[in-house]
Legacy VTK file of the C-alpha trace (Angstrom):
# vtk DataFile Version 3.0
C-alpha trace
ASCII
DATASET POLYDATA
POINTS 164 float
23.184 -2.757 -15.123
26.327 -4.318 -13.899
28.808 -2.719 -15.472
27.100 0.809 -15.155
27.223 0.213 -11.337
30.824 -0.506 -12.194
32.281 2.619 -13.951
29.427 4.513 -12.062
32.725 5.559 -9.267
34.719 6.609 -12.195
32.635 8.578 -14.152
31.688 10.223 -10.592
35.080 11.115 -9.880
35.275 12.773 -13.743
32.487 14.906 -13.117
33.481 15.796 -9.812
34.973 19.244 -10.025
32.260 19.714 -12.904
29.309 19.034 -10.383
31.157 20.878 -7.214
31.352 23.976 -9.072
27.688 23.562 -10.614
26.395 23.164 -6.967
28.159 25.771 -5.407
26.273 28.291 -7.934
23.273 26.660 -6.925
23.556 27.186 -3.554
24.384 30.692 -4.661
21.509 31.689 -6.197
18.665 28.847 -6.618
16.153 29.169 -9.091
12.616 29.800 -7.768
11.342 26.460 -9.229
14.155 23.980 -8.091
11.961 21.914 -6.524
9.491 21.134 -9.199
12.860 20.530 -11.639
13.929 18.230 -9.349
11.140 16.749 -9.011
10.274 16.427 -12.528
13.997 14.870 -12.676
13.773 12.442 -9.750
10.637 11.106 -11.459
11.886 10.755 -15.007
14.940 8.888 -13.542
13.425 6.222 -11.558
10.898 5.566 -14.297
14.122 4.614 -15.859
15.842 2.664 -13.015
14.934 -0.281 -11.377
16.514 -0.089 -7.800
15.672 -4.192 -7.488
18.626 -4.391 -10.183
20.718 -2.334 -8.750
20.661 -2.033 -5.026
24.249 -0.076 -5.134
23.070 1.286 -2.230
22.502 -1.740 0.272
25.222 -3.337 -1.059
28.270 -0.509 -0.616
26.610 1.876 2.326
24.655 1.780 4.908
22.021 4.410 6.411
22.213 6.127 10.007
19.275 4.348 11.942
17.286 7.454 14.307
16.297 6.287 17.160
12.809 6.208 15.890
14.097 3.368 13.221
15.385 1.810 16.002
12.009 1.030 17.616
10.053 0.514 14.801
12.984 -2.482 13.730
13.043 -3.871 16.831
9.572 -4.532 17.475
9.274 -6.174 14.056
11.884 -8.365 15.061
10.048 -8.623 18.613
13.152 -7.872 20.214
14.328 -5.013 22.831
16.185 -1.569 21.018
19.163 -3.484 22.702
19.386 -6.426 21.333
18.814 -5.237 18.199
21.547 -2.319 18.335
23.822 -5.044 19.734
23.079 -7.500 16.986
23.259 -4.936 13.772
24.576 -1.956 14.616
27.595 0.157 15.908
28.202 3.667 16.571
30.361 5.532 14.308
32.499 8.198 14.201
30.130 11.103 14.408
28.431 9.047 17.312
25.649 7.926 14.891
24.249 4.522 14.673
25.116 2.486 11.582
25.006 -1.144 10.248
27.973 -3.093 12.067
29.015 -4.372 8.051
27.862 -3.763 4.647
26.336 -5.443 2.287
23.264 -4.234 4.097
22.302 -7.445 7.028
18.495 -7.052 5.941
19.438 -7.648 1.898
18.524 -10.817 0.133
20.393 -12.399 -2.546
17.416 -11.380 -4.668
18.129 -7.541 -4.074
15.257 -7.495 -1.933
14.838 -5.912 1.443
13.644 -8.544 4.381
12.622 -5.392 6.451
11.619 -3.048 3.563
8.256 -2.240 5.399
10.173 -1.147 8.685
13.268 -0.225 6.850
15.025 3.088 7.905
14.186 6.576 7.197
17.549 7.296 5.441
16.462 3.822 2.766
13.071 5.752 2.180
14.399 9.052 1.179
17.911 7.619 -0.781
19.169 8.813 -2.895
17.575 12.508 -1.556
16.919 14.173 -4.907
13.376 14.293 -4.739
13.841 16.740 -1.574
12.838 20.134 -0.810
15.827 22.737 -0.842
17.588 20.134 -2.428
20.505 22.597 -3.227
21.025 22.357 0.782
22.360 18.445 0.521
24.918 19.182 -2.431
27.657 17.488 -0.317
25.726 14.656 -0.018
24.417 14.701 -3.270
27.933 14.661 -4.477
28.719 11.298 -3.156
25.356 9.534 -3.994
26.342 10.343 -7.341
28.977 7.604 -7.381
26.655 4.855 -5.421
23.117 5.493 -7.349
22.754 5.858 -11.217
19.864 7.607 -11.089
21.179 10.008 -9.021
24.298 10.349 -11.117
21.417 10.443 -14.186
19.284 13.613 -12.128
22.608 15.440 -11.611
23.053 15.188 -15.441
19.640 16.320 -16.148
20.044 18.933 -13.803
23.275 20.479 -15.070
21.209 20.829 -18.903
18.011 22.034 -17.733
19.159 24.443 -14.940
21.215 27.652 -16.543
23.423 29.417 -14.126
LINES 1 165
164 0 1 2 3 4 5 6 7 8 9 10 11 12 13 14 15 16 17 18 19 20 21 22 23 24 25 26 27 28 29 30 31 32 33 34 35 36 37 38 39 40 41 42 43 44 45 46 47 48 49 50 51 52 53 54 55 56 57 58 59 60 61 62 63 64 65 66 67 68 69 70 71 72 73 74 75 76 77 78 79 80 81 82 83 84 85 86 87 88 89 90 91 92 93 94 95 96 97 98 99 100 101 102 103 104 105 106 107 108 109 110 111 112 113 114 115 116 117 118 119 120 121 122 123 124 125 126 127 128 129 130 131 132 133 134 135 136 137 138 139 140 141 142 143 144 145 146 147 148 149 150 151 152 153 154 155 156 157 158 159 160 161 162 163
């Protein structure tokens, strides 16, 4: 698994263009059943991966924490939305809250998540390809491609079962 989550960047940047073009057609004209490919495809792919392996994700980004994340955090940690935003988080750029560092605070050596019952929305739903309208989050899509093999392995899939 290493070295896949090691040439994953690469191979991301080589299909790039290839996947930009193929998502701009979808956006164009999505097929009536894009949501039951993609879910068919999310599914087959994390049969396939095991995040606990990987954990790409918690290790290289970090999510945007709602507000809503915020509470439900804090109060596992039995501590004001305060303390906790002034203990893990910052605001970034787009005046979002976001993890003050990556690797991910919360992730044990283990690859396991010490809040993974609380954790935030954006963790839940990563890497967003088992989403309705999916051809809505190609941008994002785009760059979970080089974080997330599955994703990178759905995005395949896609490209040979969806004719445009």
């Amino acid at each position: 698994m290493e070295s896949k989550i090691e040439s994953l960047p690469k191979q991301a940047k080589d299909k790039h263009n290839e996947n930009k073009k193929f998502f701009a057609k979808l956006k164009k004209k999505p097929p009536k059943n894009l949501d039951y490919v993609m879910q068919e495809l999310h599914d087959e792919a994390f049969e396939k991966t095991d995040c606990l392996t990987c954990a790409n994700c918690c290790k290289t980004t970090g999510p945007l924490f709602t507000d809503k994340d915020i509470d439900r955090i804090s109060k596992h940690f039995r501590q004001k939305p305060q303390q906790f935003i002034g203990q893990y988080l910052r605001i970034d750029e787009d005046n979002d809250y976001v993890l003050q560092k990556v690797p991910c605070s919360f992730l044990g050596g283990d690859n396991y998540c010490s809040i993974y019952e609380v954790r935030p929305k954006a963790c839940r739903e990563f890497p967003h390809t088992d989403r309705k309208k999916f051809q809505q989050i190609s941008n994002l899509t785009l760059k979970n491609v080089a974080i997330c093999p599955a994703a990178f392995n759905i995005v395949e899939g896609m490209k040979k079962k969806i004719k445009i």
